[in-house]
N, C-alpha and C positions, 0 to 999 in steps of 0.2 A: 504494500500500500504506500509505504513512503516514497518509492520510487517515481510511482506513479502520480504523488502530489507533487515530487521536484518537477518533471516532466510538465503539466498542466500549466496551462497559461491563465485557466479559471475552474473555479469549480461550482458544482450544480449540486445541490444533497437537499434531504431530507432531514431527519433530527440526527445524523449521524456526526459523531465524536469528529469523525477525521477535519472537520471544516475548524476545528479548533487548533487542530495542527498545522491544518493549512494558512489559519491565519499571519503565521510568522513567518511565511513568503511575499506578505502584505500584496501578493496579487487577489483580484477581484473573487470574491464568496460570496454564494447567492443561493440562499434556502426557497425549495417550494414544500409548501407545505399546507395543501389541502385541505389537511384535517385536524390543524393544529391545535384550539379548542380542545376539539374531545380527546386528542394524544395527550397531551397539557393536563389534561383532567383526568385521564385514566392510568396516564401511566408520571407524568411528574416529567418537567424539566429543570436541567443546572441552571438556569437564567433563563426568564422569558426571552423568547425572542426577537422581542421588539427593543430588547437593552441588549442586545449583540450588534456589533458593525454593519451585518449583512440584510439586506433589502428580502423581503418577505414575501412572498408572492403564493398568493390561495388556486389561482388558475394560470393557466399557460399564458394566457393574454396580459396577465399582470408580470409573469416570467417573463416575457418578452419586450413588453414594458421597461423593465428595471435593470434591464441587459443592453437595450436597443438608446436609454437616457442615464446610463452609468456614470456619475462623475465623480471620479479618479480623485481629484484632490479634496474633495468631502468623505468620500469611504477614508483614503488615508488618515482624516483626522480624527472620524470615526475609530478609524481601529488602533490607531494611538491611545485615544481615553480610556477605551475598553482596556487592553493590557494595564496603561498606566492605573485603571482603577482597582486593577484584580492584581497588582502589585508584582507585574511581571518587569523582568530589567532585560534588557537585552542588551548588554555593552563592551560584550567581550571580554568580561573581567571574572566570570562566575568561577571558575574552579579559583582563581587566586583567593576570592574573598572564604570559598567553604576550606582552601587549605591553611589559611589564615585561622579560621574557626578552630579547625581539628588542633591550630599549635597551638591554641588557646586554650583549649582543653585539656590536653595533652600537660600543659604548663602549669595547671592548675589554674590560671587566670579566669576561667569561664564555669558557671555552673552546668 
């Protein structure tokens, strides 16, 4: 599956996890989702979907819709708040700051 989100230039899903991974290609993500209500209500979602980045589309004409008037630097700011809200960092720094942790630990310094 990962491979196949490197590869993609956009993606199309339903309530499927991958579009969250997809996200941090910051290329375009576009949920349809028909039936969302009663999926929402029977089975439970991580975040509604109207507080995710990606444009929401109940029928293919609204799919096509939100595909055909997509702007690029609105979703980007979109999906900037979203990470920065759910306190995701992306800065190329992660493994220094968790092995910084572990020497902390390790030193007694950290509980």
């Amino acid at each position: 599956m990962q491979e196949m989100l490197v590869a993609a230039d956009g993606l199309v899903t339903d309530y499927s996890s991958c579009i969250y991974d997809y996200l941090f290609t910051r290329r375009p993500g576009f949920i349809y989702a028909p039936d969302h209500r009663e999926y929402a209500y029977r089975r439970g979602l991580c975040y509604p979907l109207s507080e995710t980045p990606f444009p929401v589309a109940e029928t293919n004409e609204q799919l096509e819709q939100s595909i055909c008037s997509f702007d690029e630097a609105a979703y980007q700011g979109r999906v900037e708040a979203f990470l920065r809200g759910k306190g995701s960092i992306d800065d190329g720094h992660a493994s220094e700051r968790v092995a910084d942790l572990i020497e902390s630990i390790l030193d007694g310094k950290e509980a």
